[in-house]
C-alpha positions in Angstrom: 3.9 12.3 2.4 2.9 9.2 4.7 3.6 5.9 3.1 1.6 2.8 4.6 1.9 -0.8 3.1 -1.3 -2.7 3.6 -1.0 -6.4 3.9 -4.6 -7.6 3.5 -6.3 -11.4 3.4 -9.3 -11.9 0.9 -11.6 -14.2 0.3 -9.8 -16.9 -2.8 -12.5 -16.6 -5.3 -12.5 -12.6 -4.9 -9.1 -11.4 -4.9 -9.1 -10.1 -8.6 -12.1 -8.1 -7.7 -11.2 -6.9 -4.7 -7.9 -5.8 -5.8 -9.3 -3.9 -8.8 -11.8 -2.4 -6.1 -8.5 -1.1 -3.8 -7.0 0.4 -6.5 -9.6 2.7 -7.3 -9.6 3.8 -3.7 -8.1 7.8 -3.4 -5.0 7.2 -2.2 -3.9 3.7 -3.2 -1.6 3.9 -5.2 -0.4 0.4 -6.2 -2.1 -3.5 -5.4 0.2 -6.5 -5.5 -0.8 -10.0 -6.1 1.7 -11.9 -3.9 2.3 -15.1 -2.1 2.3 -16.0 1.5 0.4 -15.2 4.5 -1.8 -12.4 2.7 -3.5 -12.5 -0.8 -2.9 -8.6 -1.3 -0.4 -5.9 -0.6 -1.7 -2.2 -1.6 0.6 0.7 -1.1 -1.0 4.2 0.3 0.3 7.0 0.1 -1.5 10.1 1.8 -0.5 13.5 3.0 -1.3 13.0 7.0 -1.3 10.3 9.2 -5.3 11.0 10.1 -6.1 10.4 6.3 -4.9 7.0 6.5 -8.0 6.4 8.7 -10.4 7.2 5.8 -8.3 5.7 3.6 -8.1 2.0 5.4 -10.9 1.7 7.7 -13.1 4.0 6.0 -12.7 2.4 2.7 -10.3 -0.5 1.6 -11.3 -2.2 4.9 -15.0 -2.3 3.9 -14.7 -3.6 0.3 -16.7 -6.6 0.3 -14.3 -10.2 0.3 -11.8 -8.4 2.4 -11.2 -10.7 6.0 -8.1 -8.9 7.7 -5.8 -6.2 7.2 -2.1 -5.3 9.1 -1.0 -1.7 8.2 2.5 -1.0 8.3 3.8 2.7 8.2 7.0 3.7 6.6 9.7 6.1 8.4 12.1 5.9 5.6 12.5 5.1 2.2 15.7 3.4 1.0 15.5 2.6 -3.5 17.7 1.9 -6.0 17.1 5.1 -7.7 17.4 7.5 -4.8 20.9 6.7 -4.7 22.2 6.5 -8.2 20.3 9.9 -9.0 22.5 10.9 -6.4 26.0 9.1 -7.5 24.5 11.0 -10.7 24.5 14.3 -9.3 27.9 13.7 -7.1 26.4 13.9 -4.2 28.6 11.7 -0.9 26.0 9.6 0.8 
């Protein structure tokens, strides 16, 4: 599974909208509100590195009040509850 995170830049008086309109997009799995340089980040995950193409500039890129978009693709994932499940399991990291 390929995870991308999706910083995107919306126009102000659309971002609930477009942010409901992401997250109805295959593959999109989550939509954060945040703060910063970007309005939106939207997580994707998607079983090949060509589907991200349909996913971002076929789809969440053309959803109307979106300006810009920076995709960043994950190698690795490090979480919380990857490694007590394996503390749990007595697994040596």
């Amino acid at each position: 599974m390929i995870t991308a995170i999706v910083s995107i830049v919306v126009e102000p008086s659309r971002i609930p909208e477009v942010a409901q309109e992401i997250v109805d997009i295959e593959g999109i799995e989550q939509v954060y509100s945040v703060t910063g340089d970007v309005d939106l980040i939207a997580i994707a995950r998607v079983r090949a590195h060509e589907d991200l193409a349909g996913v971002i500039a076929g789809a969440l890129s053309r959803v109307d009040g979106v300006l810009d978009t920076t995709t960043n693709i994950a190698f690795k994932t490090y979480s919380k509850q990857d490694l007590d499940a394996a503390f749990d399991l007595g697994i040596d990291g």
